[in-house]
Structure formats: C-alpha cells, structure tokens
C-alpha positions as CSV (number, residue, x, y, z in Angstrom):
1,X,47.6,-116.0,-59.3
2,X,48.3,-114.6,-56.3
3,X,46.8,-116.4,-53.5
4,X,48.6,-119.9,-55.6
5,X,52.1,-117.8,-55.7
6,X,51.7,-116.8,-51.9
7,X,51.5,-120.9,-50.9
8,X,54.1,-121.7,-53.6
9,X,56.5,-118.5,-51.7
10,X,55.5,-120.1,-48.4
11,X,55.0,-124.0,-49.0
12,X,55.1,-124.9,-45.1
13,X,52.2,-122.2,-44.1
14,X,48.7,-124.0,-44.3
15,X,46.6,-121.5,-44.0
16,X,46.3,-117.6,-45.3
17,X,46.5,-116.3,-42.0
18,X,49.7,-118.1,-41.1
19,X,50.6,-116.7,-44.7
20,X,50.5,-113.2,-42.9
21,X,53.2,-113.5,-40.4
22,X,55.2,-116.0,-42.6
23,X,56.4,-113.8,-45.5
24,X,57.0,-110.5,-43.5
25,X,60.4,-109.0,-42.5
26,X,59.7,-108.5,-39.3
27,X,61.5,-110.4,-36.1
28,X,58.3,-111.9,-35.0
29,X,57.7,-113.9,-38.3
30,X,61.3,-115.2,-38.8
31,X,63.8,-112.1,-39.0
32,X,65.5,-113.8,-35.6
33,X,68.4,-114.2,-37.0
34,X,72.0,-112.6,-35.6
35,X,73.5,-110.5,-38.0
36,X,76.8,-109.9,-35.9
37,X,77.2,-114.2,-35.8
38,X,79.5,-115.5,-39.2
39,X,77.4,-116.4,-41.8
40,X,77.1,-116.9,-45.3
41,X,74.3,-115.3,-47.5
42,X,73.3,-115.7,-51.3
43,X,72.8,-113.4,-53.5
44,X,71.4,-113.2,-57.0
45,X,71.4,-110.6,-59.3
46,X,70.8,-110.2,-62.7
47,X,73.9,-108.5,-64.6
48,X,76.3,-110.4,-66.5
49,X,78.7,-108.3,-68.7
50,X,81.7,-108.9,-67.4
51,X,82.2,-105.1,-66.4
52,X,79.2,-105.3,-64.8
53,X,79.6,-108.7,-62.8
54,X,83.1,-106.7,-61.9
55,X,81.2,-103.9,-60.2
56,X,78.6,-106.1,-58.1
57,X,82.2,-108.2,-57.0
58,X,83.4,-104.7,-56.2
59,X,80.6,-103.4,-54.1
60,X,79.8,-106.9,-52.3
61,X,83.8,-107.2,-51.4
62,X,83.6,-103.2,-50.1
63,X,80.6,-104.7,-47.9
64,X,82.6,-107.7,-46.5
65,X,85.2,-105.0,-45.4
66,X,82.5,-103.2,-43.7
67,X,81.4,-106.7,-42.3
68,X,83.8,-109.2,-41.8
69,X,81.6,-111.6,-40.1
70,X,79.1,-111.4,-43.1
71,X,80.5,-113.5,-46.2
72,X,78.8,-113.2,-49.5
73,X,78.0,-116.0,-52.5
74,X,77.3,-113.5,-56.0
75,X,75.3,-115.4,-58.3
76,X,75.3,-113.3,-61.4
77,X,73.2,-113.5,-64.9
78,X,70.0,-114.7,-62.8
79,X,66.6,-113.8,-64.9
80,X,63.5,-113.3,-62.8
81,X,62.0,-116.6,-63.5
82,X,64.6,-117.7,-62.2
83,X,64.5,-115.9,-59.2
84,X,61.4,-116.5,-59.1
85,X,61.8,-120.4,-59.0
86,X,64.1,-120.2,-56.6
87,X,62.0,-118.0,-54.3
88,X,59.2,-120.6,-54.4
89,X,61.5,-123.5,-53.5
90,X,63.6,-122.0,-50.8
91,X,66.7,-124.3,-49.9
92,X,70.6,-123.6,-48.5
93,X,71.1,-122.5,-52.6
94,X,68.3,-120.1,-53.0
95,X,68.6,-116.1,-52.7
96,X,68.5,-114.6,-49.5
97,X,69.0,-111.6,-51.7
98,X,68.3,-110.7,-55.3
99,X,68.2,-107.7,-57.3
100,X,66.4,-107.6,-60.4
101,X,65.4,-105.1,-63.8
102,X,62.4,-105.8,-63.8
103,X,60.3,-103.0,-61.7
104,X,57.3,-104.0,-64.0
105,X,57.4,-107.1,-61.5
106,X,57.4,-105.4,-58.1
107,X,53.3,-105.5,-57.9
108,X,53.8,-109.6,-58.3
109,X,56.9,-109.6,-56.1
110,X,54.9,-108.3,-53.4
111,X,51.8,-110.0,-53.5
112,X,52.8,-113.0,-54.2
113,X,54.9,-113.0,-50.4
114,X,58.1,-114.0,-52.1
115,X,60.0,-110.9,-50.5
116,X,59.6,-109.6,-47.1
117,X,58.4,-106.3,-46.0
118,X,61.1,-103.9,-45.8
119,X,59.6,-101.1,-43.9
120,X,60.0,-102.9,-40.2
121,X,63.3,-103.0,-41.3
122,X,63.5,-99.1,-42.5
123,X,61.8,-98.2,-39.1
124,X,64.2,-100.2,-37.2
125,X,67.1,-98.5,-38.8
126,X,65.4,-95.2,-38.2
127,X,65.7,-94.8,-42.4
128,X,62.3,-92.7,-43.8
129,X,62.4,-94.1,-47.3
130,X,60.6,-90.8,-48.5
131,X,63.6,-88.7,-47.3
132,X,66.2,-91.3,-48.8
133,X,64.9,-92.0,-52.3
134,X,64.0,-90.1,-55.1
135,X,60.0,-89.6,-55.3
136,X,59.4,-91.9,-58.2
137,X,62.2,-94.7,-57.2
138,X,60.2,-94.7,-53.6
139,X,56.9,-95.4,-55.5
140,X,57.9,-97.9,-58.0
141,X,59.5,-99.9,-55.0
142,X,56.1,-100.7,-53.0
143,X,52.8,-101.7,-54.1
144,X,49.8,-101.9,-52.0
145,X,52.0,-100.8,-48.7
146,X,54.3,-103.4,-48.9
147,X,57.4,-102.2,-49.7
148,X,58.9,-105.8,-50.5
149,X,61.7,-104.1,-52.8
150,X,64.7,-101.0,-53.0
151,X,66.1,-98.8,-55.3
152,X,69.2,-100.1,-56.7
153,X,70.7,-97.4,-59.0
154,X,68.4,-95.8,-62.0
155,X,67.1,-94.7,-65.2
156,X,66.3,-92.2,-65.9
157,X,65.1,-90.9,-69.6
158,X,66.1,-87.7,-71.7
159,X,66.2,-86.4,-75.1
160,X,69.6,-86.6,-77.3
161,X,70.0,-84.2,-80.0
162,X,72.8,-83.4,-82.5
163,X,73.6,-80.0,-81.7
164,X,75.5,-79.8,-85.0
165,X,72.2,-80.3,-87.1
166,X,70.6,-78.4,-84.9
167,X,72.8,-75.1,-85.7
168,X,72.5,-76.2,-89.4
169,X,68.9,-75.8,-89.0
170,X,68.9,-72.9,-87.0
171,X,67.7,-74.5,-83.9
172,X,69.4,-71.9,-81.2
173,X,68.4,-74.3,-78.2
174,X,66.7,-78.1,-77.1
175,X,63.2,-78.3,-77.4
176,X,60.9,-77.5,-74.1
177,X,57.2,-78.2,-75.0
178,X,55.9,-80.0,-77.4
179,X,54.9,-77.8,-79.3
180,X,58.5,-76.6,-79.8
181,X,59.6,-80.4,-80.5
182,X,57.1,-80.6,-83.4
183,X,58.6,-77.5,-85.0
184,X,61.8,-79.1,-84.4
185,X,61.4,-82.8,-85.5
186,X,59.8,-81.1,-89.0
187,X,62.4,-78.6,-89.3
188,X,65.1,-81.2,-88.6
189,X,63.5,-83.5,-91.2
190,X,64.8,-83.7,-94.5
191,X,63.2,-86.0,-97.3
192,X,64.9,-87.9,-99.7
193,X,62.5,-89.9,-102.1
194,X,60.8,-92.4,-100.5
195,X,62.9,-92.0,-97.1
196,X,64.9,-89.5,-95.4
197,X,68.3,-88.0,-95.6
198,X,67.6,-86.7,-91.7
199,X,64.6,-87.8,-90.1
200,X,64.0,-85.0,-87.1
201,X,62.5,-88.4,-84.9
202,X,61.2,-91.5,-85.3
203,X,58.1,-91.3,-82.9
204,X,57.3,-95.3,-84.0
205,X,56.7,-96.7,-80.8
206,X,58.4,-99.8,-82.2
207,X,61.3,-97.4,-82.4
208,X,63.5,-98.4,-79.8
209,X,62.9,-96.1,-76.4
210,X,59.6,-94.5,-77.9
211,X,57.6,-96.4,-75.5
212,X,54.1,-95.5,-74.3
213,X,55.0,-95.3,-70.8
214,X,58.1,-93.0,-71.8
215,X,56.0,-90.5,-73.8
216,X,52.9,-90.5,-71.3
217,X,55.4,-90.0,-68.8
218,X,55.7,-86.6,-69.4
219,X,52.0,-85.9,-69.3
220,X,51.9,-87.2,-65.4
221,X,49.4,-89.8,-66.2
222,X,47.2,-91.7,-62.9
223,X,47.2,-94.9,-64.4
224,X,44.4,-96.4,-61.7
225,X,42.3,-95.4,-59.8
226,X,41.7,-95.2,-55.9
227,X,39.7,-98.5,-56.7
228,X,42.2,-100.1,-58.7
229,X,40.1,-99.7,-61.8
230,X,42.0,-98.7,-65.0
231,X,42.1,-94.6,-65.9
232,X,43.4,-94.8,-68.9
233,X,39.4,-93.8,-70.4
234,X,39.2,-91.2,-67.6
235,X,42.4,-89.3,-67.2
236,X,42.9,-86.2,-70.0
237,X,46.4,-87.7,-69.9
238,X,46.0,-90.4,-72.1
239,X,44.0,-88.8,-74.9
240,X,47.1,-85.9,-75.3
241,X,49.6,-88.3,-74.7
242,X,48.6,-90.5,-77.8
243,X,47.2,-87.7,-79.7
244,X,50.6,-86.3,-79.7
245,X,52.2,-89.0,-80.7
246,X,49.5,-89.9,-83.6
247,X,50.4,-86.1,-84.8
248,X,54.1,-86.8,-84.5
249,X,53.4,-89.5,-87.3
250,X,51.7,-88.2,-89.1
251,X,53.6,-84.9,-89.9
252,X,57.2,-86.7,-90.3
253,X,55.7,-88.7,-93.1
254,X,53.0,-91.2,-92.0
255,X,53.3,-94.7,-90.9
256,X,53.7,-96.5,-93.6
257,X,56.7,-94.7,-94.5
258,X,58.4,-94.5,-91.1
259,X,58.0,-97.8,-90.7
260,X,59.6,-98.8,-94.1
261,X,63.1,-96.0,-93.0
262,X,63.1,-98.2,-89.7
263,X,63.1,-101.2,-91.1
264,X,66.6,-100.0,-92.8
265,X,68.1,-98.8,-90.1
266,X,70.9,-100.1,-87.2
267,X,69.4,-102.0,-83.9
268,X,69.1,-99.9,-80.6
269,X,72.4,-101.9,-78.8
270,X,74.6,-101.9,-81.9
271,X,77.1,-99.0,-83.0
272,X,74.8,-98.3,-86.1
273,X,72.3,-96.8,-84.1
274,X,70.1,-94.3,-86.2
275,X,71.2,-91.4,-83.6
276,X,74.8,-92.8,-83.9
277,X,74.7,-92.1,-87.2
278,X,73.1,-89.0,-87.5
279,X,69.8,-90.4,-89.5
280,X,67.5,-89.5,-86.9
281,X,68.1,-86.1,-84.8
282,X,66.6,-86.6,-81.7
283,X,66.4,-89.5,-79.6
284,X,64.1,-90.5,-76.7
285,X,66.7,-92.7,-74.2
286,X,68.3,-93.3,-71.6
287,X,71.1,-92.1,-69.5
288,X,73.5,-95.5,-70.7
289,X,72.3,-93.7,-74.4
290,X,75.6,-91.4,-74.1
291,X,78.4,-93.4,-73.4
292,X,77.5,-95.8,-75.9
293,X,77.1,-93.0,-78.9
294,X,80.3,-91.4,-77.4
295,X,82.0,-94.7,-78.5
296,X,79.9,-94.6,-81.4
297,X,82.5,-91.3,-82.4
298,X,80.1,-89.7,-84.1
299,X,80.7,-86.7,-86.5
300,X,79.0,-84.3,-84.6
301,X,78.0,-82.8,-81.3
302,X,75.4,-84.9,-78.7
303,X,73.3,-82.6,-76.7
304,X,72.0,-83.5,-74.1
305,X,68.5,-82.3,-72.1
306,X,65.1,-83.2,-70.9
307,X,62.0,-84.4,-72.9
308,X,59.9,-81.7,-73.4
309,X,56.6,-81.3,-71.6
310,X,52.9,-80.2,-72.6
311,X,52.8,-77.1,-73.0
312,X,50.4,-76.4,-70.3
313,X,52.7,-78.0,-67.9
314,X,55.7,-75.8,-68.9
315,X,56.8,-75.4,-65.5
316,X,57.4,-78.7,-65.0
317,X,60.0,-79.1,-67.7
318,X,62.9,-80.9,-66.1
319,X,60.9,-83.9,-65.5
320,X,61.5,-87.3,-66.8
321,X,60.4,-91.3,-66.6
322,X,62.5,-93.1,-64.1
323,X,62.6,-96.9,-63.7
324,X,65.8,-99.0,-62.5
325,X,67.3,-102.0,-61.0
326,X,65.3,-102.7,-57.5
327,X,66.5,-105.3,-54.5
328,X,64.4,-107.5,-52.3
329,X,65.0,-110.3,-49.1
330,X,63.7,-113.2,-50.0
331,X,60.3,-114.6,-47.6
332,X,62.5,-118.0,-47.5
333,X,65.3,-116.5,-46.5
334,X,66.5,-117.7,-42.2
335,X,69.1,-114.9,-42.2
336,X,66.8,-112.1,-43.1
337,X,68.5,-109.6,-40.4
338,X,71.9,-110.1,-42.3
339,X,70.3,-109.6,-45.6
340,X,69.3,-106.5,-44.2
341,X,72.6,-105.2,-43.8
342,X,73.4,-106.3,-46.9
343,X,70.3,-104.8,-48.7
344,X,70.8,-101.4,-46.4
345,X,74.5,-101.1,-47.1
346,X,74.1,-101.6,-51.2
347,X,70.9,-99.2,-51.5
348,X,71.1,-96.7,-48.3
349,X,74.8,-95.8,-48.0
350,X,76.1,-93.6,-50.2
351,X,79.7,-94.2,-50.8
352,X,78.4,-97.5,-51.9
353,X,75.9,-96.0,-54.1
354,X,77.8,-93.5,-55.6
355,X,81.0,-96.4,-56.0
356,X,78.4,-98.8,-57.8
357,X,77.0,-95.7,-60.1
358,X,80.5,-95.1,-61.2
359,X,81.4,-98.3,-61.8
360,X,78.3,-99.4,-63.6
361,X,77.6,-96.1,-65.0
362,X,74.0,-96.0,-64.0
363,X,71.8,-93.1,-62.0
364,X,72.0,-92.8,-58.3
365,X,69.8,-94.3,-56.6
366,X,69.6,-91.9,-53.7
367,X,69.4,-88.0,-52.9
368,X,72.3,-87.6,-51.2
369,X,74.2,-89.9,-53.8
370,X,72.5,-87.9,-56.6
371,X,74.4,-84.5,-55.3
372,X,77.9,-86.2,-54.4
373,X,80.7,-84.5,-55.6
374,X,82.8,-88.1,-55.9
375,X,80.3,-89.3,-58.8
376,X,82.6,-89.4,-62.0
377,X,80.7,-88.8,-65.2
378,X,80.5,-86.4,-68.5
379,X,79.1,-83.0,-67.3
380,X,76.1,-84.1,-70.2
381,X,75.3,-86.9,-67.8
382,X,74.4,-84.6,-65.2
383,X,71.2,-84.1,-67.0
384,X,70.1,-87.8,-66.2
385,X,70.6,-86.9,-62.4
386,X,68.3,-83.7,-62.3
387,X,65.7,-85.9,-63.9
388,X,66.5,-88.2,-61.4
389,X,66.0,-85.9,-58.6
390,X,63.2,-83.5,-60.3
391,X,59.7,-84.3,-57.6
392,X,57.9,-84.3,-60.9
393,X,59.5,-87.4,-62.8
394,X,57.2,-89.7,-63.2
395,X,57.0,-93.5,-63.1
396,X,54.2,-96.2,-63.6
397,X,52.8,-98.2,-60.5
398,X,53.1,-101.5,-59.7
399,X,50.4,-103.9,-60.7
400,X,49.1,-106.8,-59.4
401,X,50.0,-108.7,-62.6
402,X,53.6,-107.2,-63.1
403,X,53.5,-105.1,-66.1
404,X,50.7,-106.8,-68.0
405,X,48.9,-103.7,-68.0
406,X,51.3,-101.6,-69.7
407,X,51.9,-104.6,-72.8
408,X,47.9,-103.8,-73.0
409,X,48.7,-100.4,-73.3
410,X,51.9,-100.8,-75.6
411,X,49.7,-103.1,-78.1
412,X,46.7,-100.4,-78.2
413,X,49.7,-97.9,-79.3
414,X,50.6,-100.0,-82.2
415,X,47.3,-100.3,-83.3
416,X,46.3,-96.7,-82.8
417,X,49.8,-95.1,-84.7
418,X,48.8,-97.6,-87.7
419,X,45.3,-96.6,-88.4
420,X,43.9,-100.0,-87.1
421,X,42.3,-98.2,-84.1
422,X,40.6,-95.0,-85.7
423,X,38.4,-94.1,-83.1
424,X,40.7,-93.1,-79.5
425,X,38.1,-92.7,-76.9
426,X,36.6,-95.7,-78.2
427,X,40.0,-97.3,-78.0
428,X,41.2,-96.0,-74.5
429,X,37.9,-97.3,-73.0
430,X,38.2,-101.3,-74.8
431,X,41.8,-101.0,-73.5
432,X,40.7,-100.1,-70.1
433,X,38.4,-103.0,-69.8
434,X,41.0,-105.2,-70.7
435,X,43.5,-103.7,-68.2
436,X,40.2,-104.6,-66.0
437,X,39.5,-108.0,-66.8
438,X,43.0,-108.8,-66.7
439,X,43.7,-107.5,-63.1
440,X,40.5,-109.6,-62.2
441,X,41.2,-112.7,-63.3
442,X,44.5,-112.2,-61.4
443,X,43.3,-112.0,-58.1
C-alpha cells in the first residue's frame, strides 16, 4: 500500500508530513549535495545481455569523460524487486540511480516516495520536459504530478508484413484502417485442414505482442477518469477496440482453432518465430522485431509500417503504442544533485541518446535525438521513430498499483476472445469495478 511503501522508502521520517519534504528532489529536502566535489554514485539498471551491459559501460564511461569528478558503480541485471528492496533500505550499496522496464511501475514508483521529484530538477536546468520528450514518453514518466521517473530510450509498436506474400496476394500496399487489415488478414489466410498453410494474423491475445493495451492503443483509449474511476465501461474506445479484435477471431477461423495452430508454432524470442517463418503474415511488434527476423534470413521481403487505425480516425494513421525503459533518483539517495547529472546527461543530451540507441538498438528517447542524422539503423526502422514522434501515439497511464489494472484488463480479453464472456458491456462494466475495487484497496 502506499502510505506503508512511503515509511518503508523513508524509514527515519515519523510522520506523513515530514514524509513530504523527505522524498522530494529538491535542495530543501536533501538535494544539498556538491555535484562538482569527487564522488562516487551507484547505479542500477536492469539489462544484462552482454551487448547490452556493453552499451550502459559505454554510455556511463562517455559520462565520466564529461565528468571526471563524478565516478560511476554499474550494477547490471537488477529486477525491480530488487530495486525496489534496495530503495526501501537505503545504505552506501543502494541505487542512487536505477533505470528500469517496467513503466507499468511508475504509478507505484511515485507514490510510494522511493524516487524524488524530478521537475525541481528540470526547472533548475531550465529543461521543459514537454518540449524534450516525445508526448507519450512525457506522460508515462509522471503520475499524479510527480514526475519521479525519465525516458530512457523506447518502444515503440508497428505492423511487420511479408511484402512477398503480400504481392502473391495482390496486396499493392500495408494496411491503413482496419477495415483494410481485415480484408488483408482474410485474403492473406490460406487453410490447410485443420490449420493453416499462411495464417494472415494471429489476433490471439496470447499471441505474443497482441496485447490489449497494443490493440486499444490505436483507438486512443482514456483509461480513467478525472476522478480516477475506471472508463473502460464509459469510453466508446473499449467496446471497438475488443469488438475488433473478437471479429478478427472469428473470421481467421475461430478460437478454438487459432489457438490449436499457436500451440504448434515457434516462441516469440526464438528464431522460429511464426513471422520468421512466414506462417503468419503480419505481425503486431516492436521496433527490436526487425533485427531479430533480419537474422532470422527469412525467404522473403519484411515490410515495415504503422498499425492501422479505425477508420474514423484515418487521419491519425501513423500513430502507435509507446512504452520504454524509464530512470529515477532514488529518495535515499545523499548525492541526489550528482545523480542529476547523471540522470540529465543519459536522458536529455543527445549525443548520449542517440550513442545509447545505436548501440542498444532501441527508439530515441528524445525529439531532437529522434531526427539526428548520426542514428545508424535500416531505413525500415525509421518507421519505429515516426511512431515515436507522431503527437498521436498513445500510451497507458500510470496507476496507483503499477499495472494491476491492465492484467484486469488482459484477463477480461482472454475470457471475452474465448466465448467465456458473451455479453461485452456487461463484461467492460464487471471489469471496471474490479479496476475499482482494486485501486481502492490500494490506497
């Protein structure tokens, strides 16, 4: 719960007014520190291949140059519980910086106190977070006005297709509305017995990216309201969103029998990936999707492009959902000013941004980075950045209770595409009042 994570973030405040000034960035509440003395700071992140782990030593050593005084410990492979832990118990070992995947966590991250306020720090820098990050990145950062994390690199998600099935089928060009993608996906499907040869998609939302969130994305969903209360019974959104989806599986061949072609086919990390190996046509994924089916070497040609969009909200085709890697000072932290620099240098500056995108082959995380000419990818990648940088994409908020809320919403999904849930509105509004009573009991 909140108010017990804010004493655990804080153990030495008593009270919840002290609580106030104790787990903010700014000077008055501990940020005293000199960030031009030598010192040492700790920071943990989360990735761990060894490419990866390369390119956070790479972009931490490029920040030492910049600031020899300021020497940095990289602790890598560091979950959020973790973090978490760590955060709680404070200590010379703990983070006074971490970076974590997890942007379903920001809501508890924040309200919890266990990472300062960043926007003292933004003012003080004269940084407007608005004019520095994409729109969705900025949002996904904050919750409630705290702004206790940063965008550290993206996601952003697409649509793959096999441009050589495509021409076999006639398809001239990728899919813009769904109404378009529907045609496709059927055209692009081709039975064999009780499976496919070709399936055109598998719209599963057990299959692999086809999450809620990622469909409803492109439906610009509110996923609360001004009162916190759950929309998801309220906002047209929702019904079309899983209405489409219901459609989708229903006219590729039912549930039953998508189901039983997933269960044969390759994991989403491996290189038998259905898309890698042309058993399903179009994929729902992320920017990382290409270089992996690239090394796949497939026998045929990936296109690349956005997901399509209602068809009433043609216009706003380009859009996408964006999520990514976020970074945060910890409330525990005595060197908070140093972290800063640290935090400012790995998420604000854009040589460093567009170094670290390179390297770890992930989306800018800023405008400027997302138009540099020294970012280094396949021209198809460039997709990922417009989605990126598109005022439309679309992410989900932060919760009080991390991403509780959208495992509700996941579950309801499953239940609905399987025929257990016949009865949507019905379903939306039971789902809603969990979302509720969940959020409640949080507080």
């Amino acid at each position: 719960m909140p108010e017990t994570m804010r004493k655990m973030s804080c153990a030495l405040v008593a009270s919840v007014a002290l609580l106030a000034t104790a787990c903010t960035g700014q000077p008055s509440s501990g940020a005293d520190d000199d960030a031009s003395k030598e010192t040492t700071l700790n920071f943990w992140h989360a990735w761990s291949a060894p490419s990866e782990t390369r390119a956070v030593n790479a972009l931490v050593a490029r920040f030492e140059k910049a600031h020899p005084n300021i020497h940095v410990k990289v602790v890598a492979n560091m979950t959020d519980d973790k973090i978490n832990q760590a955060l709680r118990t404070g200590g010379d070992r703990a983070p006074d910086v971490i970076s974590s995947f997890t942007t379903n966590n920001v809501g508890k991250f924040c309200s919890s106190g266990a990472l300062v306020d960043l926007n003292p720090f933004f003012r003080k820098a004269g940084i407007d977070p608005a004019a520095t990050f994409p729109k969705a990145m900025n949002e996904y950062t904050q919750f409630d006005g705290d702004r206790c994390t940063v965008p550290l690199l993206g996601d952003a998600y697409g649509l793959y297709y096999n441009k050589t099935a495509f021409r076999k089928a006639g398809i001239a060009a990728p899919p813009k509305t769904w109404s378009e993608f529907e045609a496709d996906a059927r055209k692009l499907t081709v039975p064999d017995g009780d499976g496919y040869r070709q399936l055109g998609f598998m719209p599963d939302y057990h299959g692999w990216e086809t999450t809620t969130e990622h469909y409803l994305a492109q439906f610009s969903p509110t996923y609360f309201g001004a009162d916190g209360t759950s929309r998801l019974a309220e906002d047209p959104a929702f019904t079309a969103g899983f209405t489409l989806q219901k459609r989708l599986v229903d006219e590729l061949g039912g549930f039953r029998k998508l189901e039983r072609y997933r269960a044969k086919l390759g994991d989403e990390w491996g290189p038998r990936h259905p898309f890698h190996t042309g058993q399903v046509a179009m994929q729902l994924d992320g920017e990382w999707r290409l270089g992996m089916a690239l090394d796949a070497k497939p026998d045929f040609e990936i296109g690349v492009a956005p997901l399509p969009v209602p068809d009433d909200r043609a216009d706003e085709y380009g859009k996408g959902y964006i999520t990514g890697t976020i970074a945060g000072i910890a409330a525990t932290s005595r060197k908070q000013n140093a972290a800063w620099e640290l935090v400012k240098y790995m998420t604000t500056d854009t040589d460093a941004v567009v170094g670290f995108a390179n390297d770890i082959h992930n989306v800018p995380s800023t405008l400027a980075a997302l138009k540099s000419p020294a970012l280094k990818a396949d021209p198809r990648f460039k997709t990922f950045l417009d989605i990126a940088a598109d005022p439309d994409s679309t992410t989900t908020p932060a919760s009080l209770n991390g991403g509780q809320y959208l495992v509700t919403i996941q579950q309801f999904g499953y239940d609905y595409e399987s025929g257990k849930v016949k009865d949507l509105r019905a379903g939306l509004a039971n789902t809603a009042r969990q979302i509720d009573t969940d959020i409640a009991q949080a507080k």
